[in-house]
N, C-alpha and C positions, 0 to 999 in steps of 0.2 A: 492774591496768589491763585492761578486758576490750576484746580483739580483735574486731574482725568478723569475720564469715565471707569478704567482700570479701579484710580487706587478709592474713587465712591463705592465700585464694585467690593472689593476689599475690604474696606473699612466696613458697609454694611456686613457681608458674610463673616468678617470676624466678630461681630457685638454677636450676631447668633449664637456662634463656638466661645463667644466668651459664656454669652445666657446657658448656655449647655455645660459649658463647664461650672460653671457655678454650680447649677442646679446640681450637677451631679460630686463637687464637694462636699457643699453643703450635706446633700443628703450620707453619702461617705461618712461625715466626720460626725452627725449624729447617731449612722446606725453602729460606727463605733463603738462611740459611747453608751449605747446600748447594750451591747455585745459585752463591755467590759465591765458593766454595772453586774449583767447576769453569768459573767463568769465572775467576780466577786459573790455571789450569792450562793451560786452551787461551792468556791471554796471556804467561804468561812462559814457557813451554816449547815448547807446539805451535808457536807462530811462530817460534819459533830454530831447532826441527826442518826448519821450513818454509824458511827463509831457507838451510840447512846443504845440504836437498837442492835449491834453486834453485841454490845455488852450487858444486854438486859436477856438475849438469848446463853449466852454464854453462864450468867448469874440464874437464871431458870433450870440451865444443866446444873450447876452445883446444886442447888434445893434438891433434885430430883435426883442425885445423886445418893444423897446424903441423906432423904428420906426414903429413898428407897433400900440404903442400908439398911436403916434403924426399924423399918417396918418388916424387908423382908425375914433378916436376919435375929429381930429383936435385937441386935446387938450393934457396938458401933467401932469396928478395925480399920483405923487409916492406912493401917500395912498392909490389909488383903489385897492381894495382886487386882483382882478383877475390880474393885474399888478402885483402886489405888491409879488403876489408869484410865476409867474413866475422869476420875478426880481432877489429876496432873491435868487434862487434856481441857476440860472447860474452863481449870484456872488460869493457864498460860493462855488460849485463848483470851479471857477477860482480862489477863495483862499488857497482853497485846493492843489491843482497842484502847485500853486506857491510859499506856504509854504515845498511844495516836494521838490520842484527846489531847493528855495535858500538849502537846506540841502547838495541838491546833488553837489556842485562850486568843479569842478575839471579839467576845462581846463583856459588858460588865459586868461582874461578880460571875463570868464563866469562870472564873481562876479559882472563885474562892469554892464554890458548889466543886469543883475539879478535885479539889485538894480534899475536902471535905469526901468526898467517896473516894478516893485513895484511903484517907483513915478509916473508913467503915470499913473497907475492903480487905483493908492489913487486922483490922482486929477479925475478921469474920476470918481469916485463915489462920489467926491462932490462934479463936476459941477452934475449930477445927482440928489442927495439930494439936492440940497439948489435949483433945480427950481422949480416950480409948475406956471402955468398957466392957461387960458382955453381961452389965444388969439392962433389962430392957426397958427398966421402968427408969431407972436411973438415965440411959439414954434418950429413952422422950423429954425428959425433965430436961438436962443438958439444953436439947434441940429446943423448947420452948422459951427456956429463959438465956441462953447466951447466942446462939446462930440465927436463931429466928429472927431479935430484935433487929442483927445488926443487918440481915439480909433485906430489911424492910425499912433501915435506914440509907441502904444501897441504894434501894428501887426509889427512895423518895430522893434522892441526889440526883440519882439518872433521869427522875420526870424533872427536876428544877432547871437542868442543866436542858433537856427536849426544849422546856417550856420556854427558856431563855433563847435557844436557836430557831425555835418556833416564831416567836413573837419576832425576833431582829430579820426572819426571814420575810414576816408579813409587812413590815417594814418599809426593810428594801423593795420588797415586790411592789409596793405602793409608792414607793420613790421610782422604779424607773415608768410607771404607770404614769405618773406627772412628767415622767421624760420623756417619755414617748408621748404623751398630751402638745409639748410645747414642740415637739420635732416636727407634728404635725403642721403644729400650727406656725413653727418657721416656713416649713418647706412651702407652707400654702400662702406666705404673704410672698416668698421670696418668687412662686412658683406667679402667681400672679399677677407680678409685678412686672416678672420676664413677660408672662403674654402678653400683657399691654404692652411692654417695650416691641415681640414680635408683630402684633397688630399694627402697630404705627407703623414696623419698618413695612411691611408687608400691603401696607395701603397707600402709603406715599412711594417706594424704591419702584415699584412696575412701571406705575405712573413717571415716574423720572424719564423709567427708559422706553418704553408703549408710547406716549406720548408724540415725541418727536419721531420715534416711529410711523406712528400713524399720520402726521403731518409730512413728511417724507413721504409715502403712498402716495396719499393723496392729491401731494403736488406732480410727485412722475404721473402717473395716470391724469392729469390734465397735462403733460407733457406730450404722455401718448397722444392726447387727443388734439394734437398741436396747436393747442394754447401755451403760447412760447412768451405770455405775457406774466406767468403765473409766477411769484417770488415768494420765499420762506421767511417768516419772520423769527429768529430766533438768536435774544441775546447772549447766550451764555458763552463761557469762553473755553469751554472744554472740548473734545471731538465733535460733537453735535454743529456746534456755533462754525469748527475750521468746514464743516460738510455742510452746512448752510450756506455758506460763504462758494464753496465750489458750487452747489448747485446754481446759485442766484449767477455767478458768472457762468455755466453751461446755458442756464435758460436765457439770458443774455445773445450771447453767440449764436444759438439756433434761432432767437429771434431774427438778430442781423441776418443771418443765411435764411431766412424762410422769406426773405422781405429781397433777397440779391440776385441776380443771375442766374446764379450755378441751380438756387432751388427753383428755378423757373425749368430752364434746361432740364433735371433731374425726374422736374416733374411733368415735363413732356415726352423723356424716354418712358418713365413710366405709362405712360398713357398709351406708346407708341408699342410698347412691350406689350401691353392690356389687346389691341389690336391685333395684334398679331397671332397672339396664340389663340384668340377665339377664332380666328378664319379657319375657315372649313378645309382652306387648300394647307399641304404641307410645305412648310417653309422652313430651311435650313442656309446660314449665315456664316461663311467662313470669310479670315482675313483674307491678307497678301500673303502670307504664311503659312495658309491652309491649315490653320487651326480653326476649328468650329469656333464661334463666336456663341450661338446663338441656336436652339431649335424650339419652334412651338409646340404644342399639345400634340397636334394632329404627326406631326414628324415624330413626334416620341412615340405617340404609339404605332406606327407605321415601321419603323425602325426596330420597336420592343426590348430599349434599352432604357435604362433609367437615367434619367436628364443632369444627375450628377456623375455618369460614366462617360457624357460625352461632351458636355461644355466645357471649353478650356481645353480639349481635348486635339494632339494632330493628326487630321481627318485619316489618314493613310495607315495611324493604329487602330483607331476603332473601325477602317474598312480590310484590317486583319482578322476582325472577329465578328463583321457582318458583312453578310452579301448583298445586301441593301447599300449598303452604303459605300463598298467597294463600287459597286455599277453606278451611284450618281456621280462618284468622281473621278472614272474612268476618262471621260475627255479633260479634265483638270489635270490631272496626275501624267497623259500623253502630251501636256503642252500645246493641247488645243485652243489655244487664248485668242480667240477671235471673241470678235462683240458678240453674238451668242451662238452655242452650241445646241442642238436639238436632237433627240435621239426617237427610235417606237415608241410608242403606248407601251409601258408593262404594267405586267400581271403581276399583283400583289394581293397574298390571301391575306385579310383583314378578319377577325371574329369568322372564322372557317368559310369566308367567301371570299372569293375570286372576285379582284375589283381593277379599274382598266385606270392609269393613271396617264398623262399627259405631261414632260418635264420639258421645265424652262430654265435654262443657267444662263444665266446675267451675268455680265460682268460691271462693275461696279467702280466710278473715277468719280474726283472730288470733282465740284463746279469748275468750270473754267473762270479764271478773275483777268483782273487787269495786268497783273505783275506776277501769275503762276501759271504755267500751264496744267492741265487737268494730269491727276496723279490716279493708277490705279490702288485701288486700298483692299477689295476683297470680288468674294463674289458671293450670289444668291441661288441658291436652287431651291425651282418651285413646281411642285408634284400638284396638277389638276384634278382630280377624281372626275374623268370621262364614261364612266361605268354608266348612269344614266343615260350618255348618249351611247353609246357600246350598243347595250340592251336595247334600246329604240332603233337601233341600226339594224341591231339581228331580226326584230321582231316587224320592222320594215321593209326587210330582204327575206323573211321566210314567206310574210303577206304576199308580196309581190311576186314571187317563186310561186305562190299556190293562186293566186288569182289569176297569173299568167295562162298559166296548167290549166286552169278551167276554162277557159276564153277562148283558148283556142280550140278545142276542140269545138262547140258550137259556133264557130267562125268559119271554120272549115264544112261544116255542112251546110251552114248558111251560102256558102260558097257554091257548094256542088249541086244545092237546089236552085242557085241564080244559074246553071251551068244548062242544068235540065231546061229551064224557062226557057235561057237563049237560043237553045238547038231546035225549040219545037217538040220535045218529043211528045208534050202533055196538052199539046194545040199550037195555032201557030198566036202570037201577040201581033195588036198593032203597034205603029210606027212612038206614039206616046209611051207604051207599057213597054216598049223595049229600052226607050229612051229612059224610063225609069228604072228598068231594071241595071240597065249599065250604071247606073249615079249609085245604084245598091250595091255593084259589084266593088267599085272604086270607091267606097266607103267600108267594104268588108276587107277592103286590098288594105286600104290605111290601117284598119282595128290590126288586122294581123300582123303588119310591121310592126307598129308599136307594140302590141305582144312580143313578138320577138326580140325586142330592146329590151323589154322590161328584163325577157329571162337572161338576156343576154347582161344586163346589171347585175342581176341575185347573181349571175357567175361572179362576175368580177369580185360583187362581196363577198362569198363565199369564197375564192379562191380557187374558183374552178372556171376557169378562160378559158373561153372555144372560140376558138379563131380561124378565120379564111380568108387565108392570103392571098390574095389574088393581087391583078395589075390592073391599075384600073386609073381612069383621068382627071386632074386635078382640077379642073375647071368644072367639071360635072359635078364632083363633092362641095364645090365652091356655093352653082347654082345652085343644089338642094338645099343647101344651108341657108340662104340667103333667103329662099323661099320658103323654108320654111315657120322663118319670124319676122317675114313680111309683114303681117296683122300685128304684131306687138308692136314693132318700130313705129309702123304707122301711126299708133294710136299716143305717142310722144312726138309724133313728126320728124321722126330720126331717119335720117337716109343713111343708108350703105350702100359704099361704092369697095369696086374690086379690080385689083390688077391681076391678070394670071400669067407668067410669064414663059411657064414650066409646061412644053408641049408632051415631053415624053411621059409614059407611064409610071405611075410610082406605085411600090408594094406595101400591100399593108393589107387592112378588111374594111372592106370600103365602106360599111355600114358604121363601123366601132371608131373609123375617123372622122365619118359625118357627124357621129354623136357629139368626139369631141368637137369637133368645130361651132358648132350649134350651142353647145354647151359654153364656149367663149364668147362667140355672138348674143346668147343671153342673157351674160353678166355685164358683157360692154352696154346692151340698152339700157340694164337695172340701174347701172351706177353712173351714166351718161346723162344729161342737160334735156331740157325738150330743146327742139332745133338743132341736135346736134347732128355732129357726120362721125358715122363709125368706117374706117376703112379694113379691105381685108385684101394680105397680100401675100402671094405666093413664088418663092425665087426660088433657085436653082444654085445649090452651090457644093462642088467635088463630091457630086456623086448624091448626093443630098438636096432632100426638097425641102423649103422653110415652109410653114401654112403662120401669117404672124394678122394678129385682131388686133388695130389700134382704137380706143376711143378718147375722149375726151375728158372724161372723168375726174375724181378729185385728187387721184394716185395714192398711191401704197407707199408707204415710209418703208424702208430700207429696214430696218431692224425686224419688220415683219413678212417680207418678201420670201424668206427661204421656208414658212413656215405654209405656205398659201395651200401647197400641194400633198398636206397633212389630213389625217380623215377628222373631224370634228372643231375643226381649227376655222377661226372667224377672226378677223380683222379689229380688233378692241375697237368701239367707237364707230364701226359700219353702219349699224342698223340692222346689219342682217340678222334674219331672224331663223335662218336653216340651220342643218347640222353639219353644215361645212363637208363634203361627201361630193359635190360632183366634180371638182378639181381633182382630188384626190381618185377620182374614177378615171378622169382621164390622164390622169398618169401612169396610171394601172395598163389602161389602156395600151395607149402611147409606149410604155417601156416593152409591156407582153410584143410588142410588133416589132423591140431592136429601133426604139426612136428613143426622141430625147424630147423635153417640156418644160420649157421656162417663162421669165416673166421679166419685163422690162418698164420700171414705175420711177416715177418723180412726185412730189408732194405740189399740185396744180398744173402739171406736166400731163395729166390721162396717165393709159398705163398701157403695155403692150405685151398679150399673152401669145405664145407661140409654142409649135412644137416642129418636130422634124423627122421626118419619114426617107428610108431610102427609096432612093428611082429600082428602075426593075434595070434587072445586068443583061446586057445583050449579050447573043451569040456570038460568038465568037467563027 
């Protein structure tokens, strides 16, 4: 029959309260007996004690009664008043006590010694009563030969009668003294007997239940440690045995599952989870439903909500209670659902600094198969930390601002003293020293231009465009350009060829569209073949002049094309090594003048960057 653990529990805790209860009968029912031994003792001994010495006080007042008559008075009157009630008073006392006594006859020949001073005591009150005299000698005689004997047969009744309750008292005292010996030494065999009974339970019952205990631990913690191979061995047939039995099928099961699919898969999200939140960039996971799925480390705190108020969560309540998060899903929430969406660089203070982020929202479709078409399932938004490159920009456009500044001014007198030389005013030169001084002059012409770009850049990055619109001819922007990365081309064997087809004037600042042009022509050589042909072409259309760079290149995938004209933004997988800023300048550019700049790529296609300028508006 198998036992619970219950009724083992039970069965143990009651032998306890049994051993408990014993002990504490046992000891009950001899302090009893105790108890009752010594009230037997105080009643049949100590009150005859008691009654023997009220009646020897009592018997001491009559003597001293009755010699006090006979010596004071010489004479002996039972009538006189003042006698007469002391008298009455210690005999009815003495009557008292010894009608107590005889009641109380409970040891052997108490009865008869009882009786025996009742007789002494009946004649000691009628030699008493029956004398009267008022001879004083005759009085003492009286008192010596008939009172005195019999008072002195009194006092030896009342010692026989102490001496008998005496002794039966020292008796009994000595009987529960043996009783109290053996209660001892019950209590202590019975007392003993129990401990060892509670030591055994108390060394074997833990062990019963610790045991399997501790074998249980031990097996989950190699559980934890997914050793899914690990089994309990235990026969018994109570709880323990049905929970060894569940275990050994649980570790079973996680074994299969540790060895199947799902734990393969489980343990590649995990892995893929582990990735994610250590990346530095912030990365935020919603579905098709726009519930967050997912945010890593860096998004949490970026955000500065805790990662259980917003997992699970749909994006549009937690961007009720964050402005962070309202502004990523601003183009989601307008139904902006193209392949991807791109917004500015923002400013997020991070640990009380201002830091520059770069956002990228993905949209996100299953693989395309043989028998599905691709299914949209959610989307991705991913925050850059551009802040490195920010500060390198600013700290590259304050240089270039102060280095400009200082260049020109000793440019310009280098100038004005090639100015003096040409005129003669400080001798005249010959034909060589003039010839050198012009190759100085047009070499201070060039420093100065390029000064002039440079500041004319810190504007643009600064935000401070100075622009000169004039009108000015398309083919002449064409030639400078062309001319002016003549030595690079050459040095890849790149030829560039140009059509210009656009006679009239176009508005704009003829320096700030050279740049960009130049700045197209030296991406189309970078990223161009040696031997290759860059062409460059200029058309005319309603009112609008195109300036368009084709080259031959590797082309630009479509998913990164809208992004090209961004400040810090690189092409994944280019090679390039800048900080993405001159496209982004001449857009700057380009728009400050009322034009427009795009970009036209194929993947082995080359790629073709253009922008567009209005023509100058005639009179009318």
């Amino acid at each position: 029959m198998r036992m619970k653990i219950k009724t083992r529990i039970l069965l143990g805790l009651s032998s306890l309260f049994l051993i408990i209860f014993l002990l504490g009968g046992v000891g009950a029912y001899f302090i009893h007996q105790l108890s009752e031994q010594s009230k037997e003792i105080t009643k049949d001994n100590y009150i005859s004690l008691e009654y023997v010495r009220q009646m020897n006080n009592s018997l001491v007042s009559i003597q001293d009664v009755v010699l006090g008559e006979i010596l004071v008075n010489d004479t002996f009157d039972i009538k006189r008043p003042n006698f007469q009630e002391k008298y009455v008073a210690a005999v009815d006392t003495f009557e008292f006590y010894l009608a107590k006594q005889q009641g109380n006859i409970t040891e052997n020949g108490e009865e008869r010694l009882t009786t025996a001073l009742n007789v002494n005591f009946q004649k000691l009150l009628t030699q008493t009563a029956t004398f009267n005299t008022k001879e004083a000698t005759e009085a003492h005689s009286h008192y010596l030969t008939h009172i005195a004997p019999e008072i002195k047969a009194i006092r030896l009744s009342l010692d026989s009668i102490h001496q008998v309750n005496d002794h039966a008292l020292q008796l009994k005292s000595d009987q529960a003294l043996h009783s109290s010996e053996r209660v001892i030494i019950a209590m202590f065999s019975i007392g003993s007997v129990s401990f060892l009974m509670v030591v055994v339970f108390l060394w074997f019952f833990p062990s019963f239940i610790a045991d399997p205990i501790t074998k249980f631990t031990e097996s989950i913690q190699a559980i934890t440690a997914r050793n899914f191979e690990t089994r309990i061995r235990h026969d018994s047939k109570d709880e323990f045995g049905e929970l060894a039995l569940a275990f050994n099928y649980m570790a079973e099961k996680l074994d299969e599952y540790e060895h199947s699919n799902l734990a393969q898969i489980i343990f590649e999200k995990k892995r893929i989870d582990a990735i994610i939140n250590n990346m530095n960039d912030a990365i935020i996971g919603l579905d098709a439903d726009k519930k967050i799925i997912f945010a890593n480390n860096s998004a949490i705190t970026l955000i500065g909500m805790p990662a259980a108020s917003i997992a699970g969560k749909y994006a549009p309540d937690v961007a009720a209670v964050n402005d962070l998060v309202r502004h990523l899903i601003k183009e989601i929430m307008d139904a902006k659902n193209t392949e991807e969406t791109y917004a500015k660089p923002l400013k997020i203070v991070v640990n009380g600094k201002e830091n520059h982020f770069a956002k990228d929202l993905l949209l996100i479709t299953t693989p395309l198969t043989a028998d599905k078409n691709p299914q949209f399932i959610g989307y991705v938004i991913i925050l850059k930390n551009i802040t490195p490159f920010h500060e390198l920009d600013l700290a590259k456009t304050n240089f270039i601002a102060t280095i400009s500044h200082e260049l020109k001014t000793p440019i310009t007198s280098m100038m004005m003293s090639l100015k003096l030389l040409r005129d003669g005013r400080i001798g005249e030169l010959n034909k060589e020293q003039l010839e050198m001084v012009d190759s100085v002059k047009d070499d201070s012409d060039r420093l100065l231009k390029i000064t002039g770009e440079l500041l004319k850049m810190s504007q643009v990055e600064t935000g401070n465009i100075q622009l000169d619109i004039v009108a000015f001819e398309a083919a002449q922007v064409v030639d400078v350009s062309i001319h002016a990365l003549q030595q690079q081309a050459q040095a890849k064997s790149i030829s560039i060829t140009h059509d210009v087809t656009v006679t009239e004037p176009v508005m704009g600042d003829n320096d700030k569209t050279t740049w960009v042009l130049i700045n197209f022509l030296s991406n189309a050589i970078r990223y161009s073949p040696n031997d290759a042909i860059i062409s460059v072409t200029v058309t005319e259309s309603e009112g609008m002049v195109r300036f368009s760079v084709h080259d031959n290149g590797p082309g630009i995938d479509s998913k990164f094309q809208q992004r090209l004209f961004e400040k810090y933004y690189r092409v994944p997988g280019s090679g390039h090594t800048g900080t993405g800023l001159g496209l982004a300048i001449s857009k700057e550019f380009i728009n400050a003048m009322g034009g427009d700049i795009g970009v036209n790529s194929e993947i082995g296609q080359g790629s073709e960057f253009y922008f567009v300028l209005p023509l100058q508006v005639k009179e009318p």
